[in-house]
C-alpha positions in Angstrom: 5.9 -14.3 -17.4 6.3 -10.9 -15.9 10.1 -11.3 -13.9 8.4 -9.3 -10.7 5.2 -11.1 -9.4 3.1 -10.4 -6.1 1.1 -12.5 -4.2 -2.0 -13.5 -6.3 -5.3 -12.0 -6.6 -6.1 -8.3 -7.2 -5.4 -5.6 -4.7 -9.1 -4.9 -2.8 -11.3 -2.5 -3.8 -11.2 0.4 -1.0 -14.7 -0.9 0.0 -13.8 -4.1 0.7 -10.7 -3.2 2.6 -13.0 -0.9 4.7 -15.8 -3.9 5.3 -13.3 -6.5 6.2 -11.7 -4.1 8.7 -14.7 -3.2 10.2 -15.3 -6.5 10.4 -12.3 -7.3 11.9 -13.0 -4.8 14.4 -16.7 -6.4 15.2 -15.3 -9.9 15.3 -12.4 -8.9 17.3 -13.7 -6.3 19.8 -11.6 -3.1 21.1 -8.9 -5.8 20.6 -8.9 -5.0 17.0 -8.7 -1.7 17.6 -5.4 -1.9 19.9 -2.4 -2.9 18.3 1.0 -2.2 18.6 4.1 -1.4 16.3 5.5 -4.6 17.1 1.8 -6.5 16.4 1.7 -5.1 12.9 5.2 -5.6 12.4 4.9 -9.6 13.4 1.9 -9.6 10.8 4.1 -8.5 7.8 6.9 -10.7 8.5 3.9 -13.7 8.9 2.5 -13.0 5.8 5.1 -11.2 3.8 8.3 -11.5 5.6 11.1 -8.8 5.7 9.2 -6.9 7.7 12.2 -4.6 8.7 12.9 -4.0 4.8 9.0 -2.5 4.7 10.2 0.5 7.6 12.0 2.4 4.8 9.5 2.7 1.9 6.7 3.4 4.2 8.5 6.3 6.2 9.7 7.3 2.6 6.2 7.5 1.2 4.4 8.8 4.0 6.9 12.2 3.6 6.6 12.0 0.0 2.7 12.4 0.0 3.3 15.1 2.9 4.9 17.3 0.8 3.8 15.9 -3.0 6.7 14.9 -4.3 5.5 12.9 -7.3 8.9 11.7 -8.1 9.5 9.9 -5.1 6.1 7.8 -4.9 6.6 7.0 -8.3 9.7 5.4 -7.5 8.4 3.6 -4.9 5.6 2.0 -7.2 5.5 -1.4 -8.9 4.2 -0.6 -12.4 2.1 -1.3 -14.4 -0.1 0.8 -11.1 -3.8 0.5 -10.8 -4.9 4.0 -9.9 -8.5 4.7 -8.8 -9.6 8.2 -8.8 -12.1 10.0 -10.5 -14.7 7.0 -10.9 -11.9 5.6 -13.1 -9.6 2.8 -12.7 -6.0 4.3 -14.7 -3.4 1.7 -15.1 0.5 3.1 -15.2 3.0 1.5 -17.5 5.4 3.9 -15.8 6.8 6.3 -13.4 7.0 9.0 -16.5 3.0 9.3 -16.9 2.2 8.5 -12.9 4.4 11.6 -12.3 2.7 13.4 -15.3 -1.2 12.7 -14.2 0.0 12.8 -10.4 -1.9 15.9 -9.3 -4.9 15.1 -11.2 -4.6 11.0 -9.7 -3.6 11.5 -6.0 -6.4 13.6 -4.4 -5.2 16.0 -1.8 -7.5 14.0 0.7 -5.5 10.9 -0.4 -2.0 12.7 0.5 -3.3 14.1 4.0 -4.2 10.7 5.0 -1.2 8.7 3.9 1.1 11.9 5.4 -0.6 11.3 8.5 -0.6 7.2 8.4 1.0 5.7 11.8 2.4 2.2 12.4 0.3 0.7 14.6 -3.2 2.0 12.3 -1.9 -0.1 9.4 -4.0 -3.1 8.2 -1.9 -5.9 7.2 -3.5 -9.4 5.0 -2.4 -11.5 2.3 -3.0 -8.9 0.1 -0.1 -6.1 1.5 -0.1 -3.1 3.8 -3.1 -1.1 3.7 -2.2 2.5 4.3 -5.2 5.6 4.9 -7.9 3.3 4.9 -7.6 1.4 1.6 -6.1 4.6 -0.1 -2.7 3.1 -0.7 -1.3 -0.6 -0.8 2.0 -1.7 -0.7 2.6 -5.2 -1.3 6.1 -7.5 -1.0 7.0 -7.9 -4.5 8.9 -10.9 -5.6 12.6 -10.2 -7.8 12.3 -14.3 -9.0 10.2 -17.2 -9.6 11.2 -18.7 -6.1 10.8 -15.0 -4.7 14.2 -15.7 -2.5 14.5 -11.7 -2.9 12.0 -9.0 -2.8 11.1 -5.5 -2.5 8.2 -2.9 -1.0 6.6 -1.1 -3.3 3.1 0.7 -3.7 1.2 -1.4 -5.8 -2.9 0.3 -5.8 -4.0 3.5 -5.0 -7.8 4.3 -4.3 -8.6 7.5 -4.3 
């Protein structure tokens, strides 16, 4: 058994992060549409806890796909990484070829939208932190069996 483990299932599809949003958004109203830092923030430590350990990967990350750095979003990514870009589904054993294939991986449109991501826009399920739309999840990954530690970390990307 792998020693990390995150909550089961696969990360969505960006499709089916976009159609459960929107309907979210149908269900819920203009409610859905208005939430607040601290709303999102109560969702991650609901469904994920240590909520206030997610504040400085996601501020890391969103400046790291501002300005490309490819060594710091690797970092911040559980591997092995799914990466879907080019009608292809890639999966990362490690930092080394994530940083290696990075421009070719992480479209430019990708970047913009994570660079620009805000608190309050981010989707939160059982799943992780949806960032841009489905571009990028990040997802409480558990250090043990009993997961009495863990750590945020990046662990799809959509493109």
């Amino acid at each position: 058994m792998s020693r990390y483990t995150i909550c089961p299932g696969a990360p969505m599809s960006r499709l089916s992060a976009a159609l459960l949003l929107l309907g979210a958004i149908l269900l819920g109203g203009s409610s859905a549409l208005a939430q607040s830092d601290s709303d999102v923030y109560n969702r991650i430590e609901e469904l994920h806890g240590d909520a206030a350990g997610f504040d400085l990967p996601l501020r890391q990350l969103v400046k790291a796909m501002r300005s490309g750095e490819a060594e710091t979003i690797a970092g911040l990514a559980e591997y092995p990484l799914t990466v879907k870009a080019n009608g292809e589904t890639y999966d990362f054993e490690n930092a080394e070829d994530f940083i290696d294939n990075f421009d070719d991986l992480v479209t430019p449109e990708t970047r913009r939208a994570v660079g620009r991501q805000q608190y309050e826009d981010l989707f939160v399920n059982s799943d992780g932190v949806m960032l841009a739309g489905g571009a990028v999840w990040m997802g409480a990954i558990c250090e043990d069996n009993a997961c009495e530690a863990s750590h945020w970390a990046i662990i799809a990307i959509n493109n």
